[in-house]
N, C-alpha and C positions, 0 to 999 in steps of 0.2 A: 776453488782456487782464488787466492786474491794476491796483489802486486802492486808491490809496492816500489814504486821508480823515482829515485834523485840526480842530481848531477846539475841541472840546468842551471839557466842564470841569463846574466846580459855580458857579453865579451864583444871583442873590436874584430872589424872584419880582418879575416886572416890569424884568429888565435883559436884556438881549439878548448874542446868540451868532450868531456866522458860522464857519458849517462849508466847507470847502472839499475836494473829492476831482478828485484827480489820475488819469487812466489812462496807462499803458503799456503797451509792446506792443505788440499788433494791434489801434490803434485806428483802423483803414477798417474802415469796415463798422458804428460804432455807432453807431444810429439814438435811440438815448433813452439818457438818465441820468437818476440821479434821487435820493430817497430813501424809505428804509422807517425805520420802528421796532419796536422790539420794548420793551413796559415787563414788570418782573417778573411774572411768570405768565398774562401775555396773548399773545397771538398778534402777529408782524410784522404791521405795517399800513402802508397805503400812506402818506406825507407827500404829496411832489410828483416830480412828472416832468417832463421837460422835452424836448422832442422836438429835432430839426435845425434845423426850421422854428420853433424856436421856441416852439413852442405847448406849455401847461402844465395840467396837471393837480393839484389841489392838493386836502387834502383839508377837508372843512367845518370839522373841528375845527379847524383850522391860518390859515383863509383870515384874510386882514384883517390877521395877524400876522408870518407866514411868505412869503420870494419868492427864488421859485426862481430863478437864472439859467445861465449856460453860456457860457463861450467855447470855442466852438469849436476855434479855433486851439490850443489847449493840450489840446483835451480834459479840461478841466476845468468840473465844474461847483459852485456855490455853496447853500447854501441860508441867507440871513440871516432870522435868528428875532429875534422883540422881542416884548414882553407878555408873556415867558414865564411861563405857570404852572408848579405843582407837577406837575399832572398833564401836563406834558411828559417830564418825566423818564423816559428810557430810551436804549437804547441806539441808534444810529443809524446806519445803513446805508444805505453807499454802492451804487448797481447802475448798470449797462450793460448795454445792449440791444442783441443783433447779429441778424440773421436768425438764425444758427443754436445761439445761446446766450445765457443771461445770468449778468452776472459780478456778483461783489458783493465787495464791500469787509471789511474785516476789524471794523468796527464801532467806535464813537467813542461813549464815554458823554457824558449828559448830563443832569447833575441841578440843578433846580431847588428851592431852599430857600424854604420861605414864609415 
């Protein structure tokens, strides 16, 4: 599987961004996509997930602001952000869930300016 994710950029705090990551490949078989972040000298952390069924995980930080979605058919999933703060800024990670692996994306910056 590999994935391919765009959208990012630099925006002002309080405008909005839509991220979108593509998979190819061996996409039967994946049950979640989603995404992570990673900001400078913190650890990846989860954003949101998005399962087959639909159902989402998202994380407190993010809720209210952030919505995951997915089309299936493309294997493609979205994550549209809006409120952005400053402390959104980071990098952002695409992944895929299979039974027997997960894949991740090559990462998509995203800075927000206050």
């Amino acid at each position: 599987v590999q994935l391919q994710a765009s959208g990012g950029g630099l925006v002002q705090a309080g405008g909005s961004l839509r991220l979108s990551c593509a998979a190819s490949g061996s996409r039967l078989g994946i049950n979640v996509m989603g995404w992570y972040r990673q900001a400078r000298g913190k650890q990846r952390e989860l954003v949101a997930v998005i399962s087959g069924g639909d159902s989402t995980n998202t994380a407190d930080s993010v809720k209210g602001r952030f919505t995951i979605s997915r089309d299936s058919a493309k294997s493609t999933v979205y994550l549209q952000m809006n409120s952005l703060k400053p402390e959104d800024t980071a990098v952002y990670y695409c992944t895929a869930r299979t039974i027997v692996a997960d894949y991740w994306g090559q990462g998509t910056q995203v800075t927000v300016s206050s």
